[in-house]
NUZA-9872 format. One record per residue (C-alpha): residue number from 1; residue in three letters; x, y, z. Coordinates in nm, 4 decimals. Layout:
<rs>
R / pos / code / x / y / z
R / NUM / ALA / X / Y / Z
...
</rs>
This chain:
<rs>
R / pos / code / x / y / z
R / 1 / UNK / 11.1942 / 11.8680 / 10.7122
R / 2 / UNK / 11.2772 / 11.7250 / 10.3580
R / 3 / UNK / 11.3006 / 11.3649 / 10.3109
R / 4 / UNK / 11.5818 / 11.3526 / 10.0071
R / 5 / UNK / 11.5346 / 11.0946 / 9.7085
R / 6 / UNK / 11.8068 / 10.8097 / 9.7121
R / 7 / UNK / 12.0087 / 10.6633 / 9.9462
R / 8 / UNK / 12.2391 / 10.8679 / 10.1759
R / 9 / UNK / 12.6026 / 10.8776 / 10.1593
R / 10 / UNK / 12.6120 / 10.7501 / 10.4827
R / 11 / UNK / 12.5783 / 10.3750 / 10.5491
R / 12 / UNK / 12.2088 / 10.3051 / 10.7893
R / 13 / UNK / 12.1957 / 10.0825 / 11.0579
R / 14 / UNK / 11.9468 / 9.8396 / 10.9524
R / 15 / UNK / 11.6112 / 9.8721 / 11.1354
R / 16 / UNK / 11.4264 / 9.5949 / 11.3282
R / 17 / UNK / 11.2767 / 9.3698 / 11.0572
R / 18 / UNK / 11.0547 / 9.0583 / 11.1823
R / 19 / UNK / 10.8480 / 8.8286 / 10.9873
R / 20 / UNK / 11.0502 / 8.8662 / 10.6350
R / 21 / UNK / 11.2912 / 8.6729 / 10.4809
R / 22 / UNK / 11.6280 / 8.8793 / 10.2377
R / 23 / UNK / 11.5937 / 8.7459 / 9.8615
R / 24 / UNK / 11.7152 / 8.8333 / 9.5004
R / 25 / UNK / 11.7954 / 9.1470 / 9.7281
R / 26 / UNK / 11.3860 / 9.2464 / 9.7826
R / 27 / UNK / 11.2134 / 9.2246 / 10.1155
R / 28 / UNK / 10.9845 / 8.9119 / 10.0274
R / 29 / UNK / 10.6949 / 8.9249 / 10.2830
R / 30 / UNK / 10.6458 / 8.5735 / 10.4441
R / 31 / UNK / 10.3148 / 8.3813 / 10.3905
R / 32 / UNK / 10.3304 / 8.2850 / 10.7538
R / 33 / UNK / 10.5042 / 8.4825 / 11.0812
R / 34 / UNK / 10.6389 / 8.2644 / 11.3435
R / 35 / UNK / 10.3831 / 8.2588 / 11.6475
R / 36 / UNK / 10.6000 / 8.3884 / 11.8856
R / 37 / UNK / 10.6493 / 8.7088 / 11.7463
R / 38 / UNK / 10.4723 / 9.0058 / 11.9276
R / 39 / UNK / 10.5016 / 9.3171 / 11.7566
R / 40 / UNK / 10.3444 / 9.5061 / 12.0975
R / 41 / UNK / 10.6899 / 9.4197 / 12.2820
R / 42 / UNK / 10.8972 / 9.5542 / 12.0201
R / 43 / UNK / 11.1574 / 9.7937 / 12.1038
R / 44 / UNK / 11.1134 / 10.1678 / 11.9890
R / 45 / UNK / 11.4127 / 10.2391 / 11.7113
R / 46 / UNK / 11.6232 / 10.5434 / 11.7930
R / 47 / UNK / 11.8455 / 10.6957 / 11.4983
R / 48 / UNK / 12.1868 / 10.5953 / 11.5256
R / 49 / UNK / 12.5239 / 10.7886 / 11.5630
R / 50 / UNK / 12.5036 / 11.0436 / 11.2993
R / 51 / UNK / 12.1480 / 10.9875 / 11.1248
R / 52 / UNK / 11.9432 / 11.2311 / 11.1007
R / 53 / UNK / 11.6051 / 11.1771 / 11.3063
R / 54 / UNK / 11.2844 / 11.2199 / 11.2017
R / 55 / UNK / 10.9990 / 11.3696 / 11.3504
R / 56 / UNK / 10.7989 / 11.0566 / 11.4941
R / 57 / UNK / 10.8826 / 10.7301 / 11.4485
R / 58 / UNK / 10.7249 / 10.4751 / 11.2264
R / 59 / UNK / 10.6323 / 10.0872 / 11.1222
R / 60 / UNK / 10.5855 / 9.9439 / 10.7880
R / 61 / UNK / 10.2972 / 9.6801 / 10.8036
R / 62 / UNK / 10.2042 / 9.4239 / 10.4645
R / 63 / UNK / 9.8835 / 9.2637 / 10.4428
R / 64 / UNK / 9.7499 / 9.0101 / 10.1882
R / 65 / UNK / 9.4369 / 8.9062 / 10.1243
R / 66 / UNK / 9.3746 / 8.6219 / 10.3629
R / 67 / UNK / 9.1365 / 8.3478 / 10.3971
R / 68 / UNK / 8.7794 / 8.3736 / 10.5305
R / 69 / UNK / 8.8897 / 8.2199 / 10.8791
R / 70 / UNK / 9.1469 / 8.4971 / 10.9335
R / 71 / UNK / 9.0982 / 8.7998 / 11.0673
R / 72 / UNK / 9.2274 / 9.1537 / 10.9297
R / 73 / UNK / 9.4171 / 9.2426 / 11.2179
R / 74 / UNK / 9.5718 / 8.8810 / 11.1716
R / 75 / UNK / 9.6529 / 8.9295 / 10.8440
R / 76 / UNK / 9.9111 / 9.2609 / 10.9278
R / 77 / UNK / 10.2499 / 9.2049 / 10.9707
R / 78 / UNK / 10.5107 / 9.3835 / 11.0864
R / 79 / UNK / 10.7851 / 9.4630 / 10.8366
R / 80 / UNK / 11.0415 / 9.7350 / 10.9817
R / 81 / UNK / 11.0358 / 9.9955 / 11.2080
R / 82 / UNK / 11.2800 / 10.3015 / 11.1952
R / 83 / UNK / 11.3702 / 10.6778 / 11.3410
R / 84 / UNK / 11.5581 / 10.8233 / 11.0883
R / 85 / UNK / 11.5905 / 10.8915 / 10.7221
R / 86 / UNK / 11.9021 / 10.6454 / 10.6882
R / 87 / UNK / 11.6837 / 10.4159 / 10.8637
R / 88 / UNK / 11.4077 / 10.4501 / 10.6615
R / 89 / UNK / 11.6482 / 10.4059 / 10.2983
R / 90 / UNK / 11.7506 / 10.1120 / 10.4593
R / 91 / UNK / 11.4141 / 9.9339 / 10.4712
R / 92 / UNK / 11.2465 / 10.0976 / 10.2027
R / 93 / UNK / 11.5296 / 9.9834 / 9.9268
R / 94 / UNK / 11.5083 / 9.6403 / 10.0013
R / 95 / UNK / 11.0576 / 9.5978 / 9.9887
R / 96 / UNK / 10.9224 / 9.5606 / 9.7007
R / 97 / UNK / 10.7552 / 9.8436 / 9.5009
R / 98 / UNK / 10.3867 / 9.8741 / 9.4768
R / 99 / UNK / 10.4118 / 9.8094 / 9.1136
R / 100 / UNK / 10.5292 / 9.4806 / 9.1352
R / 101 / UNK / 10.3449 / 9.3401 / 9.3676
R / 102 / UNK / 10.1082 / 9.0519 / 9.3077
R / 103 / UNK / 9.6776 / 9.0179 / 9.3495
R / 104 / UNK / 9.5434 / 9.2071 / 9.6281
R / 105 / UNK / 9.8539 / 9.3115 / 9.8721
R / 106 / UNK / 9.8822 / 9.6258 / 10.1004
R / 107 / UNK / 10.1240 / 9.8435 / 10.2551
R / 108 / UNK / 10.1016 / 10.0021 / 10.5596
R / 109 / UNK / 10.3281 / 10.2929 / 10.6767
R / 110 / UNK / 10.2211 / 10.4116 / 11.0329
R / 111 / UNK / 10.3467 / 10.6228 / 11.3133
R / 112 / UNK / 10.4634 / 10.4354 / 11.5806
R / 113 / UNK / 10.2046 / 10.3247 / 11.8504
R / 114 / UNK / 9.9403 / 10.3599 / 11.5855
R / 115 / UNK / 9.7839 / 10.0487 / 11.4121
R / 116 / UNK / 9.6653 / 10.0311 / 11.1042
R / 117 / UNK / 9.3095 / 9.9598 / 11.1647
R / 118 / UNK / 8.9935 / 10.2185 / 11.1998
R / 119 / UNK / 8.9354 / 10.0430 / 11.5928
R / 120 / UNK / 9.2755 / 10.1893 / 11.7087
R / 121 / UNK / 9.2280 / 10.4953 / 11.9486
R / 122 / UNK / 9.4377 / 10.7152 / 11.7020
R / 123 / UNK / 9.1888 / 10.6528 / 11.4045
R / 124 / UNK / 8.8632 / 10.5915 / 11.4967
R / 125 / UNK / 8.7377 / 10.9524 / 11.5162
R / 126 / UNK / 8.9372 / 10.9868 / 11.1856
R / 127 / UNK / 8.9073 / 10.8969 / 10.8030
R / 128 / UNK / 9.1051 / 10.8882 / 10.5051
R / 129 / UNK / 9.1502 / 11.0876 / 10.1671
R / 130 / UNK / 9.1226 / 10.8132 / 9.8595
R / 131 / UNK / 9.3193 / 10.7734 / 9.5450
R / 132 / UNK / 9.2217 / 10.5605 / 9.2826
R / 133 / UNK / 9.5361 / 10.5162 / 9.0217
R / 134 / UNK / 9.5539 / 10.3942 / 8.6808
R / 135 / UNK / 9.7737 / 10.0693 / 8.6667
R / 136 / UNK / 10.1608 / 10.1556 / 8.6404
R / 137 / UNK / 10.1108 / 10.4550 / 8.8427
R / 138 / UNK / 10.1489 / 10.3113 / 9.2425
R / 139 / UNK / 10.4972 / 10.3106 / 9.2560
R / 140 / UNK / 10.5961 / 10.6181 / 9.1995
R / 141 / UNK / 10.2539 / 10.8267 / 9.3324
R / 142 / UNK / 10.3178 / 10.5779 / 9.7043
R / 143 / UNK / 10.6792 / 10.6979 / 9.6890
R / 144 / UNK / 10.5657 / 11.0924 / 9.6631
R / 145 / UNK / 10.3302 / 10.9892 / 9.8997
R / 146 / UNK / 10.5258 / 10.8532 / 10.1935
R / 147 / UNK / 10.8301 / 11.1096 / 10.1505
R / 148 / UNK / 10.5959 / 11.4217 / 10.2220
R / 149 / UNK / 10.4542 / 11.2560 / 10.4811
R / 150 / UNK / 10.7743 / 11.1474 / 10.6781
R / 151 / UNK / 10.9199 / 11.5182 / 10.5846
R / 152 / UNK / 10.6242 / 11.6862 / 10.7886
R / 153 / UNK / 10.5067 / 11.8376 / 10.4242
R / 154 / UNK / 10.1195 / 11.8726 / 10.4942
R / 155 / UNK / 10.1891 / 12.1122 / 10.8061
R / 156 / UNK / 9.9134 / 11.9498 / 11.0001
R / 157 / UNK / 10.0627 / 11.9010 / 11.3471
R / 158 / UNK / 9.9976 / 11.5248 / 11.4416
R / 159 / UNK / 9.6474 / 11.4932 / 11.2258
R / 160 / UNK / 9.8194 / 11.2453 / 10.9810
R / 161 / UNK / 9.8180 / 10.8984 / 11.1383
R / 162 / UNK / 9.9756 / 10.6867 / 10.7935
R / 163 / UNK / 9.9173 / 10.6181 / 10.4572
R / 164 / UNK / 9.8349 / 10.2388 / 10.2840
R / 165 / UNK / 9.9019 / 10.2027 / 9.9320
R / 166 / UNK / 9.6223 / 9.9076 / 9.8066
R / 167 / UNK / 9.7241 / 9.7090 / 9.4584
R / 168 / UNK / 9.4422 / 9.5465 / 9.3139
R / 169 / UNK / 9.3486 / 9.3545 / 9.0097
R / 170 / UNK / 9.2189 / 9.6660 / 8.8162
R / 171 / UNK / 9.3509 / 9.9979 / 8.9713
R / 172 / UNK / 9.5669 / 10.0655 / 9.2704
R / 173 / UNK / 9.4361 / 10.2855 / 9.5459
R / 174 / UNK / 9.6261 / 10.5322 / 9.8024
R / 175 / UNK / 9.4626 / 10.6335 / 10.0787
R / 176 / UNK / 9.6059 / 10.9245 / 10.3614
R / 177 / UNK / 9.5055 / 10.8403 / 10.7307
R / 178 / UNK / 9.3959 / 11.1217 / 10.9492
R / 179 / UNK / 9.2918 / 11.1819 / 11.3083
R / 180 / UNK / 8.9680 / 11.4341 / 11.2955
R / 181 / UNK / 8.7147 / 11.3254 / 11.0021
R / 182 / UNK / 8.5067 / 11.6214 / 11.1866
R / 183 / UNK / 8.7834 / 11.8923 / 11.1309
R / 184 / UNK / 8.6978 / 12.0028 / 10.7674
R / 185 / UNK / 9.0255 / 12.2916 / 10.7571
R / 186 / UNK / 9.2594 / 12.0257 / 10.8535
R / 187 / UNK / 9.1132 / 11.7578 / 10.6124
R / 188 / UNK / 9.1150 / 12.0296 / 10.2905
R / 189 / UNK / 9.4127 / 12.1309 / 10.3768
R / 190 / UNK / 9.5535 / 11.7253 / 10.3245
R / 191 / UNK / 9.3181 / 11.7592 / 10.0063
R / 192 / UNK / 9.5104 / 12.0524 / 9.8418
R / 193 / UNK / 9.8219 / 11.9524 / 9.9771
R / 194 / UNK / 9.7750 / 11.5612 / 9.8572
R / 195 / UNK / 9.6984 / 11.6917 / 9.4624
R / 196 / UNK / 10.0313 / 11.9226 / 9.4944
R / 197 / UNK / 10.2754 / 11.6395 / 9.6173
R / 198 / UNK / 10.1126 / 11.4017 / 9.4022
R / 199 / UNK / 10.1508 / 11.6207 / 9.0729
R / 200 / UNK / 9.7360 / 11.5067 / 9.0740
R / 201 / UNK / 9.5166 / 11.7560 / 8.7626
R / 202 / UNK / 9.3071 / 12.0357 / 8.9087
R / 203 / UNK / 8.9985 / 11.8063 / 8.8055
R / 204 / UNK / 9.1145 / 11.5352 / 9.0038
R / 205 / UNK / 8.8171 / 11.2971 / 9.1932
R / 206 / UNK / 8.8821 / 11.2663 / 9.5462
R / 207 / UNK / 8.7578 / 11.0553 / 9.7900
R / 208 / UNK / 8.6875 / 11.0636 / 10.1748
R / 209 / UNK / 8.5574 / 10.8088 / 10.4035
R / 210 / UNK / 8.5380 / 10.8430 / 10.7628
R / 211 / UNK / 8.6248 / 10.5306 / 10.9818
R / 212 / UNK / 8.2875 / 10.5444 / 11.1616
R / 213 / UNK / 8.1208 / 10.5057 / 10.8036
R / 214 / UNK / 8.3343 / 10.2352 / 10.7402
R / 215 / UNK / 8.2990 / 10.0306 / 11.0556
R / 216 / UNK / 7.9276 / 10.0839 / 10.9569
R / 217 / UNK / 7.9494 / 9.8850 / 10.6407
R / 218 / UNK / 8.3124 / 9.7058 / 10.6485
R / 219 / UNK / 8.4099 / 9.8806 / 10.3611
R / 220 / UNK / 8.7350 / 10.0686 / 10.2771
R / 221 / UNK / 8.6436 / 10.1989 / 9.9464
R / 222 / UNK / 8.2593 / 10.2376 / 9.9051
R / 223 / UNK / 8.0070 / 10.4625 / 10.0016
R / 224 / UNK / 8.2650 / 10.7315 / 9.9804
R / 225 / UNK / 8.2178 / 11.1922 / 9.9849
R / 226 / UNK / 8.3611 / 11.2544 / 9.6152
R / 227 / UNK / 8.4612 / 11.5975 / 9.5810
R / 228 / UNK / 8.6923 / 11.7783 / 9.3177
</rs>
C-alpha cells in the first residue's frame, strides 16, 4: 500500500492524543504528562467509517533530553495513536517537523504494542540502520521515511518495528528499527531499500547497531558496523 502526500479529501477523525496541548495550530509536546496517564490501558484506534486502514497500527512517542534523575523510558511520551491514513494526516499535520525542533528532541513512530526501547520483546534481538543528516535535511528525509514505512514499502513482512528521527545540536540522525539484527537478507534488503526511498548517493555511509551492542555500552550511536 501507498501512503499519498497531503491531506485527504476526506475529513479524519482525530486520533487519541494524551499528554499534548493544541497551539499556534502545532502539536506542542508538554514538559510534564499528568501522572495519571497510562499509556498501557489505552484503547487500540480502529479506522473510522470510510478511512482507509492501514496495515498495523501505530503510536507516535516524543522524548527530550531529560535530567540525570529521570529515566529514558520516563522521558517517552505518548503523542497519538492511529489505524488509518486519515488518521495518521490528522496527527502528523498538527506535530511539529523535525526541522524545527529545538536541542536534543526525538520522535518515535512505533507499531502498536511495541515500545520504543531496545528491552522491549519486539527489539531486543533486533538493531537499527543509522542516518546521519546534514542540518536542514530531517524534515523532509523523516517524512520519506515514515510514509514507506506505514505503506509496507520495504516488503519485509513484520521485521520493521519503527523508526526515531534524533535532532541534535550538529546533525540530525534517522535510524530504522528492525526485529532480527542476525538476519543479514532482511537487514540489506532495509539497506538498499532505505538509500532508494531516501533519494540517499550510491556512496552513502550507513550505519548498523544491534540492540544487544547497545545495551552493552548505552549507546545509540557509537560503536556502530559502517558499510557503503
Amino acid at each position: 500500500m501507498r501512503v499519498v502526500k497531503g491531506r485527504t479529501g476526506n475529513k479524519a477523525k482525530r486520533p487519541h492524543v494524551a499528554g499534548v496541548k493544541m497551539t499556534d495550530s502545532r502539536l506542542k509536546i508538554e514538559d510534564d504528562i499528568d501522572e495519571d496517564q497510562d499509556d498501557t490501558f489505552r484503547p487500540a484506534p480502529t479506522p473510522g467509517p470510510g478511512e482507509h486502514p492501514l496495515q498495523f497500527n501505530y503510536s507516535i512517542w516524543f522524548s527530550r533530553r531529560s535530567p540525570k534523575n529521570t529515566t529514558y523510558d520516563q522521558s517517552l511520551k505518548f503523542v497519538a495513536s492511529f489505524a488509518s491514513v486519515e488518521q495518521f494526516w490528522s496527527a502528523y499535520s498538527h506535530m511539529t517537523h523535525p526541522g524545527d525542533m529545538m536541542g536534543h528532541s526525538d520522535y518515535h513512530l512505533f507499531k502498536e504494542g511495541i515500545r520504543p526501547m531496545w528491552e522491549d520483546d519486539a527489539n531486543k534481538m533486533g538493531g537499527k540502520w543509522i542516518i546521519r543528516l546534514k542540518k536542514g535535511l530531517a524534515s523532509r528525509c523523516w517524512e520519506n521515511l515514515i510514509l514507506a514505512m506505514l505503506g509496507e514499502q520495504f516488503m519485509v513482512g513484520e521485521e520493521i518495528c519503527g523508526a526515531v528521527v534524533s535532532v541534535r545540536f550538529q546533525d540530525d540522525i534517522l535510524a530504522l528499527w528492525n526485529r532480527t539484527a542476525s538476519d543479514q537478507a532482511t537487514t540489506t534488503r532495509i539497506r538498499d531499500t532505505l538509500k532508494r526511498v531516501l533519494h540517499l548517493p550510491a556512496n552513502t555511509v550507513m550505519e548498523y547497531k544491534t540492540h544487544t551492542d547497545s545495551l552493552k555500552d548505552n549507546t545509540s550511536f557509537w560503536n556502530t558496523d559502517k558499510f557503503i
